[in-house]
ZAKEDO-434519 format. One record per residue: residue number from 1; y, x negated, z of N, C-alpha, C in turn. Coordinates in steps of 0.001 Angstrom, whole numbers, plus 500000, padded with zeros to 6 digits. Atoms other than C-alpha are relative to their C-alpha. Example, Ala and Ser with C-alpha at 12.3 -4.5 7.8 and 13.67 -1.06 7.14 Angstrom:
% ZAKEDO-434519
node num 1, nyy 498810, nxx 499110, nzz 500000, cayy 495500, caxx 487700, cazz 507800, cyy 501200, cxx 499100, czz 500000 $
node num 2, nyy 498810, nxx 500820, nzz 499940, cayy 498940, caxx 486330, cazz 507140, cyy 501090, cxx 500770, czz 500730 $
% end
This chain:
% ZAKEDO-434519
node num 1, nyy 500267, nxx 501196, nzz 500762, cayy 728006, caxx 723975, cazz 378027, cyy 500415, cxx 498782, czz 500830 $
node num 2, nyy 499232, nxx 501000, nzz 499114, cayy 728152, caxx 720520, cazz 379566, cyy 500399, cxx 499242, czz 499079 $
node num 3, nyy 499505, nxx 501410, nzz 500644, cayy 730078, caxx 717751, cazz 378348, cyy 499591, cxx 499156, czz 500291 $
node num 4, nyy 500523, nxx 501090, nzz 500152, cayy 728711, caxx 714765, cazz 377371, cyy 501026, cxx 498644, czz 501008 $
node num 5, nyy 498951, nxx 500966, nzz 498923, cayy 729509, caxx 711874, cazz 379691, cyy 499364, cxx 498614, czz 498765 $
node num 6, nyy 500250, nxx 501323, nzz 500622, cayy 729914, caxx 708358, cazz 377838, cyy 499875, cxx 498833, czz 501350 $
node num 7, nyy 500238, nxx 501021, nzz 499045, cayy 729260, caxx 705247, cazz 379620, cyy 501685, cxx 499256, czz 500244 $
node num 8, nyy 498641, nxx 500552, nzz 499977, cayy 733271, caxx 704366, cazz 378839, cyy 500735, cxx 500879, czz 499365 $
node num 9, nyy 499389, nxx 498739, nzz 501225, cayy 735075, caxx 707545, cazz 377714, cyy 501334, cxx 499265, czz 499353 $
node num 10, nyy 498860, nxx 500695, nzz 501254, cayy 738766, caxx 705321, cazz 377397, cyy 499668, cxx 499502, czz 498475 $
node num 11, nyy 500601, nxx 500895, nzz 500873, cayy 736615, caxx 703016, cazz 375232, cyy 500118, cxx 501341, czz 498400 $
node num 12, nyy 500235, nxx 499187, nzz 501196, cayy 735097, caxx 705819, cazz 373280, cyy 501365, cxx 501015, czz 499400 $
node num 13, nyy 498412, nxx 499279, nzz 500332, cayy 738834, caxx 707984, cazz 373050, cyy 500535, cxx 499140, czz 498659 $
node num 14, nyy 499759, nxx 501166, nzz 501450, cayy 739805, caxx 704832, cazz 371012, cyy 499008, cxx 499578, czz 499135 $
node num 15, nyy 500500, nxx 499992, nzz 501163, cayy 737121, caxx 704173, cazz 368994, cyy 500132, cxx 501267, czz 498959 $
node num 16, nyy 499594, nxx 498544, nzz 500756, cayy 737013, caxx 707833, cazz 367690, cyy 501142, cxx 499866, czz 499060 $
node num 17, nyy 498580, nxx 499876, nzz 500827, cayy 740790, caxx 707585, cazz 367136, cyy 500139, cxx 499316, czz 499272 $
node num 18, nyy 499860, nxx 501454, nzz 501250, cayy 740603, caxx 704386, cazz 365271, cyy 499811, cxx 500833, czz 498729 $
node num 19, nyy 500302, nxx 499879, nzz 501890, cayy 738671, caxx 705866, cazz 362612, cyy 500321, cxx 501440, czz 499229 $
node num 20, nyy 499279, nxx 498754, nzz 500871, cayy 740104, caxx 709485, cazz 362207, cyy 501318, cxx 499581, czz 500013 $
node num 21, nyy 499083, nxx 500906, nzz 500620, cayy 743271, caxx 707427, cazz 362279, cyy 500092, cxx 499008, czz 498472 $
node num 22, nyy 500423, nxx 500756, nzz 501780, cayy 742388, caxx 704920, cazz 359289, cyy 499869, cxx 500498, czz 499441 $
node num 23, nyy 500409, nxx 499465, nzz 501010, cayy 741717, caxx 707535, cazz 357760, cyy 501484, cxx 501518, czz 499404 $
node num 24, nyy 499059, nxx 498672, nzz 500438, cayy 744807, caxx 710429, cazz 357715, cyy 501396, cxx 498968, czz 500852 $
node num 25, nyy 498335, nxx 500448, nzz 499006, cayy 747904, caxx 708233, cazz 360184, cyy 499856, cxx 500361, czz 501071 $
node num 26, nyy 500036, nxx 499697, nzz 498756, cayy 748798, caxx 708391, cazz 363095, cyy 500840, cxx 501390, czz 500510 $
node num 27, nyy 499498, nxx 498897, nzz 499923, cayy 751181, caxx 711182, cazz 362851, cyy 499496, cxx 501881, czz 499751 $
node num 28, nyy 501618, nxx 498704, nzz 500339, cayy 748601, caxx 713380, cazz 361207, cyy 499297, cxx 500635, czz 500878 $
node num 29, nyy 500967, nxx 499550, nzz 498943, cayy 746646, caxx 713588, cazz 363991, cyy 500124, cxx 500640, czz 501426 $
node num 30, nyy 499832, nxx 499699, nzz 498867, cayy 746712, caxx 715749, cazz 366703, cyy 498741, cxx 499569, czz 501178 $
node num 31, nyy 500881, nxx 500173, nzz 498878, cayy 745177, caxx 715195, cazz 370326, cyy 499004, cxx 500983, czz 499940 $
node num 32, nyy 500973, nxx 498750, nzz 499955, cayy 743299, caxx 718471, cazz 369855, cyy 498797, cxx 499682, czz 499336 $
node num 33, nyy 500893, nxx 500066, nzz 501009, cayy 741586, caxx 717108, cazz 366719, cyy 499087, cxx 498358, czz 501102 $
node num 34, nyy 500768, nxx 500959, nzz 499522, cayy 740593, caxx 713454, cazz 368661, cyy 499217, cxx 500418, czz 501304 $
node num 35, nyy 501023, nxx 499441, nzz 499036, cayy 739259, caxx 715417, cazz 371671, cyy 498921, cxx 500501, czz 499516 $
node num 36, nyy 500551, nxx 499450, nzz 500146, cayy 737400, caxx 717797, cazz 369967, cyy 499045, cxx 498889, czz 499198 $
node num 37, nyy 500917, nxx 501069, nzz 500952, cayy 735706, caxx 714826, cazz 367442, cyy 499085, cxx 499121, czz 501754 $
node num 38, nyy 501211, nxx 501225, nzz 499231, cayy 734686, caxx 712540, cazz 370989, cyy 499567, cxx 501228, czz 501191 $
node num 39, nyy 500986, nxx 499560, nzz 499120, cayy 733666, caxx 715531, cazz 372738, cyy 500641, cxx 500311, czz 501274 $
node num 40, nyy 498966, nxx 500003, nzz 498935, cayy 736419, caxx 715155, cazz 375760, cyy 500833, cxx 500669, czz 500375 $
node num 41, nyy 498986, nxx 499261, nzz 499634, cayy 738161, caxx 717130, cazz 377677, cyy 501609, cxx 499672, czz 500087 $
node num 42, nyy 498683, nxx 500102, nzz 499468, cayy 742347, caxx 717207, cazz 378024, cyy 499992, cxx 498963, czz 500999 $
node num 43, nyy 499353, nxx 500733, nzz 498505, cayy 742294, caxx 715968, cazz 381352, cyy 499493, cxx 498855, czz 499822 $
node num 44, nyy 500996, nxx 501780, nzz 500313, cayy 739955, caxx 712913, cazz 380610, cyy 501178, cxx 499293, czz 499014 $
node num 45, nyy 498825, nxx 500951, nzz 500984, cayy 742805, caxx 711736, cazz 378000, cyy 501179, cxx 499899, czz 500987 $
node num 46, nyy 498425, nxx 500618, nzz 499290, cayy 745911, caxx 711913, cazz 380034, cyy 499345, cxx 499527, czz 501402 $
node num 47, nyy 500290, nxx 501439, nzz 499042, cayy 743683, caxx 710010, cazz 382840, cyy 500494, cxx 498694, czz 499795 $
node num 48, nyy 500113, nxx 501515, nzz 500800, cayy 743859, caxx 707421, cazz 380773, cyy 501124, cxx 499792, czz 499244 $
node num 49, nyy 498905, nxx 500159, nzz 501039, cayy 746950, caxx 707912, cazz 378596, cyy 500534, cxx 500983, czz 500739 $
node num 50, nyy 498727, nxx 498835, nzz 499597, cayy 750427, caxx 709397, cazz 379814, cyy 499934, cxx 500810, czz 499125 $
node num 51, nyy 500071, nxx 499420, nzz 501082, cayy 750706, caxx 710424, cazz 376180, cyy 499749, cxx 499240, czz 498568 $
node num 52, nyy 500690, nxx 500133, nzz 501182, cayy 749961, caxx 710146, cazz 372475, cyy 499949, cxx 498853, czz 499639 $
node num 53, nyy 499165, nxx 501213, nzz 500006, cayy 752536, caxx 707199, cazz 372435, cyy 498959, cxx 499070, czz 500292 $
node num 54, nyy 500465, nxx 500762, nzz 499205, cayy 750689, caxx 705283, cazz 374973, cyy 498848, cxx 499739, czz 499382 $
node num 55, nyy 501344, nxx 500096, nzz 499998, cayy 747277, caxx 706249, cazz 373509, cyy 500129, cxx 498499, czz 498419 $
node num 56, nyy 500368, nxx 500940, nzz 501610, cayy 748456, caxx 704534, cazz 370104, cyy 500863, cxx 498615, czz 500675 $
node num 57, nyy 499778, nxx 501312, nzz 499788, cayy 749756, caxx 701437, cazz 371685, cyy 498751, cxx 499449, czz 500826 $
node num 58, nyy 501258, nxx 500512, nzz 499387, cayy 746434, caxx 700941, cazz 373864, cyy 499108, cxx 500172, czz 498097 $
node num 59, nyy 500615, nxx 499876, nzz 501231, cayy 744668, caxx 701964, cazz 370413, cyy 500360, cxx 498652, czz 499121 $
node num 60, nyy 499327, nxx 500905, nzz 500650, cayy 746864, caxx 699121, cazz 368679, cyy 499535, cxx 498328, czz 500578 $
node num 61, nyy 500346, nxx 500756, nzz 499034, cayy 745808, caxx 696792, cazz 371751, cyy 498653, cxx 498928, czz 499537 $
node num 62, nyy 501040, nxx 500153, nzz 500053, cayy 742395, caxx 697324, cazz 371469, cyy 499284, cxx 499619, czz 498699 $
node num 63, nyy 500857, nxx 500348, nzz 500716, cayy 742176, caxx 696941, cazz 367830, cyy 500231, cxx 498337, czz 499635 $
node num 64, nyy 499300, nxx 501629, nzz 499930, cayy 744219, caxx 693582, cazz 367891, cyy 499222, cxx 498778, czz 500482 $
node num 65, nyy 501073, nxx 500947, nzz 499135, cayy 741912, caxx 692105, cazz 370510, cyy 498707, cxx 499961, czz 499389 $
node num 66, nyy 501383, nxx 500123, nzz 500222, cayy 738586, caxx 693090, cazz 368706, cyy 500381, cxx 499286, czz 498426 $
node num 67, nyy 499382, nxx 500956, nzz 501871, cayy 740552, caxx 691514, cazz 364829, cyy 499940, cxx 498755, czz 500485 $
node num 68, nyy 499460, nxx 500844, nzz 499723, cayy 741313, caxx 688577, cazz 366952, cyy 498580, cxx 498782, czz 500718 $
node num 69, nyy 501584, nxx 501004, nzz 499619, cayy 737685, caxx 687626, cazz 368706, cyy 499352, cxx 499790, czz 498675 $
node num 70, nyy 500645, nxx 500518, nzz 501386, cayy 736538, caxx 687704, cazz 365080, cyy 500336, cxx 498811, czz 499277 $
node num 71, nyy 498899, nxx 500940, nzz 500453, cayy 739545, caxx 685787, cazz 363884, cyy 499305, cxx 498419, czz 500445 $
node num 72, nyy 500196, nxx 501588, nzz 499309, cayy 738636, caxx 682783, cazz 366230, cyy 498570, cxx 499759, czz 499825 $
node num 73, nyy 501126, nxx 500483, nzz 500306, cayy 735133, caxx 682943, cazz 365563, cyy 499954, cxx 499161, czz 498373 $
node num 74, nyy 499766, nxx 500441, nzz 501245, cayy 735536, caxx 682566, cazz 361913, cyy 500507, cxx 498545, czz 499805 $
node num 75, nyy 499266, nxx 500962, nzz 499965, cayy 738325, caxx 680010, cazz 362362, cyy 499729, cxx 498641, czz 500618 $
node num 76, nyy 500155, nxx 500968, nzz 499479, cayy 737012, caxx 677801, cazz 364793, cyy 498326, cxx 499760, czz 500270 $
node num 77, nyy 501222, nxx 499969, nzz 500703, cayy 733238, caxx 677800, cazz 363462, cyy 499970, cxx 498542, czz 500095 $
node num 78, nyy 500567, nxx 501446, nzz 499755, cayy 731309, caxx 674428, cazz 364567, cyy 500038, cxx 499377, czz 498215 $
node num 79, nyy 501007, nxx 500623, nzz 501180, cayy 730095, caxx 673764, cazz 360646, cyy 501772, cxx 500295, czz 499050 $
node num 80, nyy 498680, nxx 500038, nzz 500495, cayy 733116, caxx 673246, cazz 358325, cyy 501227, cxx 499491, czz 499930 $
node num 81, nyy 498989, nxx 500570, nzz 499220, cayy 736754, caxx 672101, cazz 357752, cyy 500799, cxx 501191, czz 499965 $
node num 82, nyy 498589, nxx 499223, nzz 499728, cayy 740107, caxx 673896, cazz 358591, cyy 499926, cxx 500881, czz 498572 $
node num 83, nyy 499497, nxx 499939, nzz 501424, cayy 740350, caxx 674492, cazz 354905, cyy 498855, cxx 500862, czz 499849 $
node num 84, nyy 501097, nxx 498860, nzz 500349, cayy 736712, caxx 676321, cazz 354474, cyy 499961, cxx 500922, czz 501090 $
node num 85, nyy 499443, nxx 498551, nzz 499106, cayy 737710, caxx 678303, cazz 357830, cyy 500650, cxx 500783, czz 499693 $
node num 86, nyy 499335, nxx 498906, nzz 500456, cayy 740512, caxx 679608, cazz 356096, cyy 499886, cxx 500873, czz 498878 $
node num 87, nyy 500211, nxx 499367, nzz 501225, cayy 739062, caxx 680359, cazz 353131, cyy 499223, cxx 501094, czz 500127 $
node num 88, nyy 501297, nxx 498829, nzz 499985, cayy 736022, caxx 682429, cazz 354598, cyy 500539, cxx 501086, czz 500949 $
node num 89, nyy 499235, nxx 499002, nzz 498897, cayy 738519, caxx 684241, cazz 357406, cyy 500561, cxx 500591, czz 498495 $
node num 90, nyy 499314, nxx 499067, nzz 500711, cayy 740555, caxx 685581, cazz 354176, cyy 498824, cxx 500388, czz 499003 $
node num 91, nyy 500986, nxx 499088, nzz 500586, cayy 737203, caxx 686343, cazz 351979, cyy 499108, cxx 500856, czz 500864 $
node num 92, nyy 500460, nxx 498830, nzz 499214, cayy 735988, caxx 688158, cazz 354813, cyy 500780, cxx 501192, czz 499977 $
node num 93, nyy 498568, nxx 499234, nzz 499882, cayy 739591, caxx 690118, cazz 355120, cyy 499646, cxx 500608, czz 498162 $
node num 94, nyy 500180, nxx 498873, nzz 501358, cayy 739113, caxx 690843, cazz 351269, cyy 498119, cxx 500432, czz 499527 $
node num 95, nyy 501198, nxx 499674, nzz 500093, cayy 735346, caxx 691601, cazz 351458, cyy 500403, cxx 501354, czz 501053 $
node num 96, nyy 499669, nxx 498619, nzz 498955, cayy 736230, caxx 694528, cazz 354337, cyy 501178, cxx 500941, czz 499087 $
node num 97, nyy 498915, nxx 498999, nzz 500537, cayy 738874, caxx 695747, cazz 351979, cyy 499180, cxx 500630, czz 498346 $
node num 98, nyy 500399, nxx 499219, nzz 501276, cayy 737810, caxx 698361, cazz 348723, cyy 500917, cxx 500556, czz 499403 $
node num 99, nyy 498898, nxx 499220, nzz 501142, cayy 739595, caxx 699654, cazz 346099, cyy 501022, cxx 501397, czz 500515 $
node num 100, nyy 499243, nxx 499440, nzz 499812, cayy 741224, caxx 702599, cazz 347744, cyy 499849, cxx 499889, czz 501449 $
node num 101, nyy 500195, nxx 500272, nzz 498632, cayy 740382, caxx 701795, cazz 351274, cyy 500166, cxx 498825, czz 500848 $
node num 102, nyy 499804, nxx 500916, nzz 499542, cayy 741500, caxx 698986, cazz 353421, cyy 500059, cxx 500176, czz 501702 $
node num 103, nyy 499989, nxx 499659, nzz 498422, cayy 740393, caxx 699378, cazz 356989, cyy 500567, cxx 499174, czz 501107 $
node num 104, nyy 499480, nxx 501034, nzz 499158, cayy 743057, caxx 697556, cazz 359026, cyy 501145, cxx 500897, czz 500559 $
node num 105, nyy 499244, nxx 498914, nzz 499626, cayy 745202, caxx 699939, cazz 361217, cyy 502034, cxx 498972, czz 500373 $
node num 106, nyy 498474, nxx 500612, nzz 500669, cayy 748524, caxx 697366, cazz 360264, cyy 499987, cxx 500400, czz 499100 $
node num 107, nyy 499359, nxx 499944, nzz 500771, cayy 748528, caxx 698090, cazz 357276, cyy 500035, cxx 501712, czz 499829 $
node num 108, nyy 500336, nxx 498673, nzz 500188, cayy 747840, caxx 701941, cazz 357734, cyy 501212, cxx 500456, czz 501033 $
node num 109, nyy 499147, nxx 499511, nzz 499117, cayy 750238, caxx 702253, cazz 360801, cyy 501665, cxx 499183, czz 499877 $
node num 110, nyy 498583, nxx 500676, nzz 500226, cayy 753304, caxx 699500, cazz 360370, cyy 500947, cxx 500601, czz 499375 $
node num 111, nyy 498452, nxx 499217, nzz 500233, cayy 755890, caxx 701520, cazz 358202, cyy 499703, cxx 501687, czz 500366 $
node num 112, nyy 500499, nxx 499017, nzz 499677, cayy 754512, caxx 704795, cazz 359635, cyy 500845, cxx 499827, czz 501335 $
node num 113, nyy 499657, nxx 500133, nzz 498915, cayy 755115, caxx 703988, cazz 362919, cyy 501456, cxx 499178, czz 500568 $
node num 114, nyy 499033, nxx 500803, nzz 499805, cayy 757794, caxx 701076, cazz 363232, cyy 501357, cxx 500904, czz 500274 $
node num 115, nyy 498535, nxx 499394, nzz 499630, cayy 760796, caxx 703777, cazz 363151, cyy 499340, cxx 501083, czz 500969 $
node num 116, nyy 500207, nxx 498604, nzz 498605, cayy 758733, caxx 706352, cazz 365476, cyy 500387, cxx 499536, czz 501296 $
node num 117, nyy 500406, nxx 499926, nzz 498095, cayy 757822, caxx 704474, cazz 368436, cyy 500452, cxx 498534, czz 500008 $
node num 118, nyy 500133, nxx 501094, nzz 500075, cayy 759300, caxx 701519, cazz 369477, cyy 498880, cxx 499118, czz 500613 $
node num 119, nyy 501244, nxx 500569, nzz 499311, cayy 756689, caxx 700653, cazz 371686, cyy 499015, cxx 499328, czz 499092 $
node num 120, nyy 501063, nxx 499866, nzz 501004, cayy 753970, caxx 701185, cazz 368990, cyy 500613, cxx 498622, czz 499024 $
node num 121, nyy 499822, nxx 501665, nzz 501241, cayy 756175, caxx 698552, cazz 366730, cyy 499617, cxx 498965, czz 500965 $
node num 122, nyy 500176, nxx 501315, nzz 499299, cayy 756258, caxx 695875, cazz 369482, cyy 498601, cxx 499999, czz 500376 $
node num 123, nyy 501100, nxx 500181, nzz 499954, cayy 752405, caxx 696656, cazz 369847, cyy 499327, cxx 499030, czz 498479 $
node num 124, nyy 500177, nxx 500274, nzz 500703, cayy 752122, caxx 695995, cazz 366201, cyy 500727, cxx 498060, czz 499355 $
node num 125, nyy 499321, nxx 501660, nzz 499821, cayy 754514, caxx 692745, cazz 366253, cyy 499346, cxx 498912, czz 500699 $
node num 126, nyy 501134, nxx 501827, nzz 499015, cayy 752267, caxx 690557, cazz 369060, cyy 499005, cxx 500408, czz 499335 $
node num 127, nyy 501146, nxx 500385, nzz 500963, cayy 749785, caxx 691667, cazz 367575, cyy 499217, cxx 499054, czz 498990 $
node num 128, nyy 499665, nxx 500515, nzz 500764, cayy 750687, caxx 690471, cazz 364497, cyy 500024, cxx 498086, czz 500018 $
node num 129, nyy 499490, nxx 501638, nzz 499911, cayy 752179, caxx 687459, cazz 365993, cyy 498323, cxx 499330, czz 500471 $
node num 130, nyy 501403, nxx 500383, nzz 498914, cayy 748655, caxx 686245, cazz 368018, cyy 499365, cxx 499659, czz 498533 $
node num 131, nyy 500790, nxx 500483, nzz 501226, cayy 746872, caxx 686240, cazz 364482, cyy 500855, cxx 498865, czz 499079 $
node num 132, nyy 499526, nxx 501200, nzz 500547, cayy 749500, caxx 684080, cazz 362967, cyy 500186, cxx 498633, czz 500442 $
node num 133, nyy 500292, nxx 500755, nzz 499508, cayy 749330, caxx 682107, cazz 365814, cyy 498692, cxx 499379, czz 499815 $
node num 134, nyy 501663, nxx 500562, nzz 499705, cayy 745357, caxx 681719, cazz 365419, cyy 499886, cxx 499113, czz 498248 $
node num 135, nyy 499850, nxx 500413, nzz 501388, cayy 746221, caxx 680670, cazz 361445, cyy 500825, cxx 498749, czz 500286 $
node num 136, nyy 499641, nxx 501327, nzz 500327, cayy 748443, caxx 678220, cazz 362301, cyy 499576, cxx 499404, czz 501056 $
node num 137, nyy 500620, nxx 501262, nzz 499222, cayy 746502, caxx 676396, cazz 365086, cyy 498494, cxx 499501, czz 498734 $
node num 138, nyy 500523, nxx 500210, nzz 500828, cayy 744243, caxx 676376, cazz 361877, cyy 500607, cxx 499043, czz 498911 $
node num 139, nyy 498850, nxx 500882, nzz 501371, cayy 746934, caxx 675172, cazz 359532, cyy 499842, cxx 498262, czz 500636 $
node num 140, nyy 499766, nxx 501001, nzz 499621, cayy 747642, caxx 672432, cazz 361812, cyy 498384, cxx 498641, czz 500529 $
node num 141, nyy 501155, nxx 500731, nzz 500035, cayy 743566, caxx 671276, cazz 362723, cyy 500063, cxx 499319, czz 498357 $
node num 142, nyy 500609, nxx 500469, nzz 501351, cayy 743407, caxx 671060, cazz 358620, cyy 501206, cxx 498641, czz 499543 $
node num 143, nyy 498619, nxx 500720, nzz 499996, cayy 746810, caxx 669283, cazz 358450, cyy 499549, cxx 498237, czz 500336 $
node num 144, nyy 500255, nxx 501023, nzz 498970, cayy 745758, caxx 666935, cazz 361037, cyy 498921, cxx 498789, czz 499213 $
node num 145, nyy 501235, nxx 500824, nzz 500657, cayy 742543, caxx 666352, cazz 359296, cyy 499669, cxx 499302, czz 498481 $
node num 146, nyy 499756, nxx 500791, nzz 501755, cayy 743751, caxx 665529, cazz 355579, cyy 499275, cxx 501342, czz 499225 $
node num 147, nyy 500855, nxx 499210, nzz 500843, cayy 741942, caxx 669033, cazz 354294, cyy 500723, cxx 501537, czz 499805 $
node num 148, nyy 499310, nxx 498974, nzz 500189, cayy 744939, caxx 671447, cazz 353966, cyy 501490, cxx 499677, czz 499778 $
node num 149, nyy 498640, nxx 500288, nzz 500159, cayy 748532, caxx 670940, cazz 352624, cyy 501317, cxx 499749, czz 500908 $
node num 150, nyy 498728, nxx 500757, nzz 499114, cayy 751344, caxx 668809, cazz 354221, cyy 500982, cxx 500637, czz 499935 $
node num 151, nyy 498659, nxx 499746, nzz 500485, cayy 753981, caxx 670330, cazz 352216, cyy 501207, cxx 500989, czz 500819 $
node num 152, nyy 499007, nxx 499747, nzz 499123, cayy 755214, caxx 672805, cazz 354479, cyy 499018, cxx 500437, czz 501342 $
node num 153, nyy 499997, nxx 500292, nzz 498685, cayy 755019, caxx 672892, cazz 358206, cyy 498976, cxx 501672, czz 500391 $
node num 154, nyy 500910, nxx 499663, nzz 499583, cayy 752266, caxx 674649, cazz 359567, cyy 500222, cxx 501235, czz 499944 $
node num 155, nyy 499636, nxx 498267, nzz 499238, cayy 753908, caxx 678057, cazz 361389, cyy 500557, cxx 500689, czz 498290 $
node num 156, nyy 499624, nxx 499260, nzz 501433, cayy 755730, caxx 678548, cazz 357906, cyy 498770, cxx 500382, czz 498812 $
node num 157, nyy 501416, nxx 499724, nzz 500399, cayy 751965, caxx 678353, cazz 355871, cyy 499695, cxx 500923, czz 500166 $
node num 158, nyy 500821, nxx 498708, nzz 499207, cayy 750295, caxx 680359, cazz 358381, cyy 500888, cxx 501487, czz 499602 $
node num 159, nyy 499172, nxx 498581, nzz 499806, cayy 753218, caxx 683218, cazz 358572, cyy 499641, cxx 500156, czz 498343 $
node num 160, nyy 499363, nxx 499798, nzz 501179, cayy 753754, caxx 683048, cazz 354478, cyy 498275, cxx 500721, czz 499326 $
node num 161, nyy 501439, nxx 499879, nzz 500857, cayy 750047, caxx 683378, cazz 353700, cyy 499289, cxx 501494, czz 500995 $
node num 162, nyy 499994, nxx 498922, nzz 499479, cayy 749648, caxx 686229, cazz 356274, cyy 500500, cxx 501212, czz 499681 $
node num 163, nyy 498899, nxx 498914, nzz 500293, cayy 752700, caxx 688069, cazz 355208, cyy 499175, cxx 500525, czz 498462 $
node num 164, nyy 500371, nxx 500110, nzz 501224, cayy 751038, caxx 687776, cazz 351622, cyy 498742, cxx 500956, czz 499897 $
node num 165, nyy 501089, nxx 498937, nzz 499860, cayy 747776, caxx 689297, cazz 352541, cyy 500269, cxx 501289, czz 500342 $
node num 166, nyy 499331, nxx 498574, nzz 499374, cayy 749232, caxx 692055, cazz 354595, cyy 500748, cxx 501075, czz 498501 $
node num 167, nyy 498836, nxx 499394, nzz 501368, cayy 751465, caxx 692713, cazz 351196, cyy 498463, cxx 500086, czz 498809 $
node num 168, nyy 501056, nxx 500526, nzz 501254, cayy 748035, caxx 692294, cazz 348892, cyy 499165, cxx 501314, czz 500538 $
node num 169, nyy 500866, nxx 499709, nzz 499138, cayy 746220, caxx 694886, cazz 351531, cyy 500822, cxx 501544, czz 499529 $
node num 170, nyy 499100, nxx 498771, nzz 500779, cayy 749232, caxx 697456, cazz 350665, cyy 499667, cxx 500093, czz 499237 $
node num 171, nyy 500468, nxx 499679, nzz 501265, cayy 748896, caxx 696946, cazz 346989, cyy 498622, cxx 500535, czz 499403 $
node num 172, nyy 501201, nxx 499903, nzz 499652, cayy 745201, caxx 697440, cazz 347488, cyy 499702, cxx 501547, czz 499842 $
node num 173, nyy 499987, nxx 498131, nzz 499852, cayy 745511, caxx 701090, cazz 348627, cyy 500867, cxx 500406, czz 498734 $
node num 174, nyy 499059, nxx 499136, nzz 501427, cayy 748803, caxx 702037, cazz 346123, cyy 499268, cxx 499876, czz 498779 $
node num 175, nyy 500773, nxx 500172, nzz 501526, cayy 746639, caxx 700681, cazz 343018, cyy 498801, cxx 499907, czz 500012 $
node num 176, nyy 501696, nxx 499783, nzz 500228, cayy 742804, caxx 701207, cazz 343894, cyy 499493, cxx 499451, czz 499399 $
node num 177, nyy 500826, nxx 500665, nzz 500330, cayy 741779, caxx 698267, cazz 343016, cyy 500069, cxx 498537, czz 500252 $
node num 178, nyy 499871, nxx 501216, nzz 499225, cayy 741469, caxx 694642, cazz 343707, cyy 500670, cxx 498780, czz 499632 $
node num 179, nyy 499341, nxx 500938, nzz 500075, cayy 743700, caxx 692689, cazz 342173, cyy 500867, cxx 498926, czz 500864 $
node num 180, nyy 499476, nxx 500582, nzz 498983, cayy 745876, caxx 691917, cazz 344766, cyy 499915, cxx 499442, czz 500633 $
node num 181, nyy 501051, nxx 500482, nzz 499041, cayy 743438, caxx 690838, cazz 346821, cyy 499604, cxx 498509, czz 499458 $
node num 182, nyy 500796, nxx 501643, nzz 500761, cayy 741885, caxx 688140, cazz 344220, cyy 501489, cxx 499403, czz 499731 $
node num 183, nyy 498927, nxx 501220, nzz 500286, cayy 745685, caxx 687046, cazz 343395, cyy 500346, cxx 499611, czz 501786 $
node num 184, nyy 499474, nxx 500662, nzz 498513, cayy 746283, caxx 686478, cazz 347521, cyy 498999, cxx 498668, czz 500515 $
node num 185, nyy 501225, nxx 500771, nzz 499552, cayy 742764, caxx 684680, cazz 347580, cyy 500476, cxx 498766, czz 499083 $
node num 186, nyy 499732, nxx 501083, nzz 500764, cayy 743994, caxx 682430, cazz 344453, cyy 501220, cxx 499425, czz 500587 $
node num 187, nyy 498832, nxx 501132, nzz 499127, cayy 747387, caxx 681609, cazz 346203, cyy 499833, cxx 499233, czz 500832 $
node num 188, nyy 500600, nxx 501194, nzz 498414, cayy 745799, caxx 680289, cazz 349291, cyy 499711, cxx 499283, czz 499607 $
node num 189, nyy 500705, nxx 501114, nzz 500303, cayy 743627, caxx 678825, cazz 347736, cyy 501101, cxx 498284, czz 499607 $
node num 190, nyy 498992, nxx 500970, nzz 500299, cayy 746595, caxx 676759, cazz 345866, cyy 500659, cxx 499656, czz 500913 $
node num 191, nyy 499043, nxx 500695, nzz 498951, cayy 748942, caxx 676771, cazz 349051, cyy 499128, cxx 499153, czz 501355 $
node num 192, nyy 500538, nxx 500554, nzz 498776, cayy 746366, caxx 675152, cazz 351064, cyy 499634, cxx 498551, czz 499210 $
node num 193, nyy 501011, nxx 501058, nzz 500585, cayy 744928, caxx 672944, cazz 348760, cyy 500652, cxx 498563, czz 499725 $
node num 194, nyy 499419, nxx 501738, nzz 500307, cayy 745491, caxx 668645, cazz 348696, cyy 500369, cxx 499601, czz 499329 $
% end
C-alpha cells in the first residue's frame, strides 16, 4: 500500500489533530489514533514534532495564528466604527459557537492542559494575550473616536470583555444552550456603549 503524500504533511498533522482534538481533549488522544486518521506514518510526526507536547504547542500556535488573521480582519474592516467591529468580531465568536459545541481549542484545552504541560499553558497564555491585544487596539481606535466607552481604560475593557466570553463559551458547553452567549453579547453591548 502506498501512502498518500500531502502537499504539507506538518500542516495536515495539525489540522487533523485540531478537530479529533475539539472533539475528545487533548489527553484523550493518542498519536496512534492522529496518524492513523491523516494517513501518516510515525516517522513523518517526530520529523516534525520531538513529541506529543511539542505537537500540542505547535497545534496551539497554529490555531492562534489562523483565530488571529480573522480577528484583525473583522476588527480592522475599512466600512464601520470600532464599536460595530466589536460587535460583529463577538457575533461571529457566538455564531461559531452551538448549544453543546463550541469550537475554540481555549476553551476545550485551558484547564485540561494548564497543570499538564507548562509549555502548552504558556502557548495558551500569548496566545490569549495577542487577541486581547488586537481588542484593545480596538478599544482604544473606538475610544479615540467618541464610539466606545471612556469609563475604563482600554487594556482593562478589552481583557474584562474577553475573560467574559471565554467564561460564556464554558457555560455554553456545561448547559447546551445559549444563554451565556446572548448575556456576554448584551454586556458588551452595555460596556462599550456611550
Amino acid at each position: 500500500m502506498v501512502k498518500k503524500r500531502f502537499e504539507d504533511t506538518r500542516e495536515h498533522l495539525l489540522a487533523i489533530g485540531e478537530h479529533i482534538i475539539l472533539g475528545k481533549g487533548f489527553a484523550a488522544v493518542g498519536l496512534a489514533e492522529i496518524l492513523a486518521t491523516a494517513d501518516v506514518p510515525k516517522g513523518s510526526f517526530y520529523h516534525y514534532f520531538a513529541s506529543k507536547e511539542a505537537y500540542g504547542v505547535a497545534l496551539l500556535e497554529r490555531y492562534f495564528a489562523n483565530y488571529l488573521e480573522d480577528a484583525k480582519l473583522r476588527l480592522n474592516a475599512p466600512n464601520g466604527t470600532a464599536h460595530d467591529h466589536l460587535l460583529e468580531f463577538f457575533d461571529a465568536w457566538q455564531g461559531k459557537s452551538c448549544g453543546n459545541t463550541v469550537p475554540c481549542l481555549v476553551v476545550k484545552l485551558a484547564a485540561e492542559v494548564a497543570d499538564l504541560s507548562d509549555t502548552m499553558r504558556a502557548a495558551l497564555q500569548s496566545g490569549c494575550n495577542h487577541i486581547v491585544a488586537a481588542l484593545e487596539r480596538t478599544v482604544v481606535r473606538g475610544q479615540e473616536a467618541g464610539d466606545i466607552n471612556k469609563q475604563q481604560p482600554a487594556a482593562v475593557l478589552a481583557l474584562a470583555i474577553y475573560e467574559m466570553w471565554l467564561g460564556a463559551s464554558l457555560m455554553t458547553k456545561l448547559r447546551r444552550d445559549r444563554v451565556a452567549l446572548e448575556t456576554a453579547m448584551a454586556v458588551t453591548r452595555q460596556l462599550i456603549a456611550v
